[in-house]
N, C-alpha and C positions, 0 to 999 in steps of 0.2 A: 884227124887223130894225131896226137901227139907221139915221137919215141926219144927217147931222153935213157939214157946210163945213169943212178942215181943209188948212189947209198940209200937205205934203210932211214936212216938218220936226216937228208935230202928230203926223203919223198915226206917224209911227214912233215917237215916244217914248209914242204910246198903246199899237201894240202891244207896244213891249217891256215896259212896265207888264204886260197881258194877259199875254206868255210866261214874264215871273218870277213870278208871280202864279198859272200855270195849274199842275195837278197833272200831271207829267210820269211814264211808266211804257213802262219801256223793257220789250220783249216779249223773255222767252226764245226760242231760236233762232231760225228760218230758216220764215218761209212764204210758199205761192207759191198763185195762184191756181188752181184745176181748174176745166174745163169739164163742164158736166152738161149729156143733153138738158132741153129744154124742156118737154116733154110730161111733167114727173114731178119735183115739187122733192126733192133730196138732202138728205131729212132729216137720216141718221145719219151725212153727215158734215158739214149745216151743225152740229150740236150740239157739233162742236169746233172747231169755226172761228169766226171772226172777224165775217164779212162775207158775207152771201149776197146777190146782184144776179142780176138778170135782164134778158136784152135780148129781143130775138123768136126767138132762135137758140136761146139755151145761157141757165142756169142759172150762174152764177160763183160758187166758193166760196174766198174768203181762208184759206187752212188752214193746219195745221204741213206744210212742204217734206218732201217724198220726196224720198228721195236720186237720184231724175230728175226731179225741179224744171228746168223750163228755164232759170225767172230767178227764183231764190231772193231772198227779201228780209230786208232790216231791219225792225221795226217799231217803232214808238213809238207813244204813246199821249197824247192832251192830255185830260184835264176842266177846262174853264173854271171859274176863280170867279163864283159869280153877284154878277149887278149890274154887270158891267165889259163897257163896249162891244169886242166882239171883230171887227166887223164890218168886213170886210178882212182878216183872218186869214190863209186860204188863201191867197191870191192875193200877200201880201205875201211870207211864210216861204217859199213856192215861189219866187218869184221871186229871193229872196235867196238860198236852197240853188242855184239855178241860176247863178246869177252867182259864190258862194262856190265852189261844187264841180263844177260844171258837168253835174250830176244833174237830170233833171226827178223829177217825185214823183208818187206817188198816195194821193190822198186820198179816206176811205171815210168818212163823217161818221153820227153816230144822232143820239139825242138822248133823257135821261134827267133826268127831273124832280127828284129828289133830288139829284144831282149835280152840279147849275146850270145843265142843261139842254144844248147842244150838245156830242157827244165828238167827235174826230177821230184817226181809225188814220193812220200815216203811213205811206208805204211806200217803201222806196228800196232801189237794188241794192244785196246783200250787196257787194260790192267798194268800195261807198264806205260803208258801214252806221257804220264807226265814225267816222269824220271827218263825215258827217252830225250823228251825236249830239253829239259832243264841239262842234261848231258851233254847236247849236242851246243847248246846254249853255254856252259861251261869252257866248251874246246874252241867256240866263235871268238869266247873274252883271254884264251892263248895268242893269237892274233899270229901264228907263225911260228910262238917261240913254247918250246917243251922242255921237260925233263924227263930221262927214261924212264920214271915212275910214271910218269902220266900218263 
């Protein structure tokens, strides 16, 4: 984990460097999380899913949406380039998706060594899914450089 002193002004042209920079992979259709008990993890259908979490309740598995999905979603996908401080990431993108679109997010993070190490699944309601991308797509082709309207 990175710690860096950085203006306001700093940190955002650090991450847009980080989001033009990162490998971006937009997810075929529509998934939505399921609940599994606890007492028994859902092998065969973390194997197609995304994201399997656990709290003390339930099992959650990030999966392709059933057409009774409650709250179907978008997803996207970032792999970081290695060597580039990302650190602020979440909390920046979120905060801008909220303020741009008026969506909060969910973010489900791993982490792969070959790949440069931290991924991040994005997850936003289908209803805003394309204006989400096309936004985050917009701040990729900044490439670093902002203006405080933006």
């Amino acid at each position: 984990m990175q710690v860096s002193l950085e203006t306001a002004a700093e940190v955002q042209a650090r991450l847009l460097r980080v989001l033009a920079r990162a490998e971006l992979q937009v997810m075929e259709g529509l998934y939505a999380f399921t609940e599994h008990p606890a007492a028994s993890i859902p092998l065969d259908r973390a194997q197609r899913g995304l994201a399997l979490v656990r709290d003390d309740d339930v099992w959650s598995v990030l999966e392709p949406a059933s057409d009774a999905a409650i709250e179907p979603l978008r997803v996207f996908l970032f792999h970081f380039a290695p060597g580039l401080d990302n650190s602020g990431f979440v909390g920046w993108l979120a905060s801008h998706l909220k303020a741009a679109l008026g969506t909060g997010v969910v973010v489900v993070c791993g982490f792969n060594s070959r790949r440069g190490g931290v991924f991040d699944y994005w997850c936003v309601p289908e209803r805003i899914g394309a204006a989400a991308i096309a936004e985050v797509r917009r701040l990729r082709a900044l490439n670093g450089y902002f203006s405080p309207a933006s």
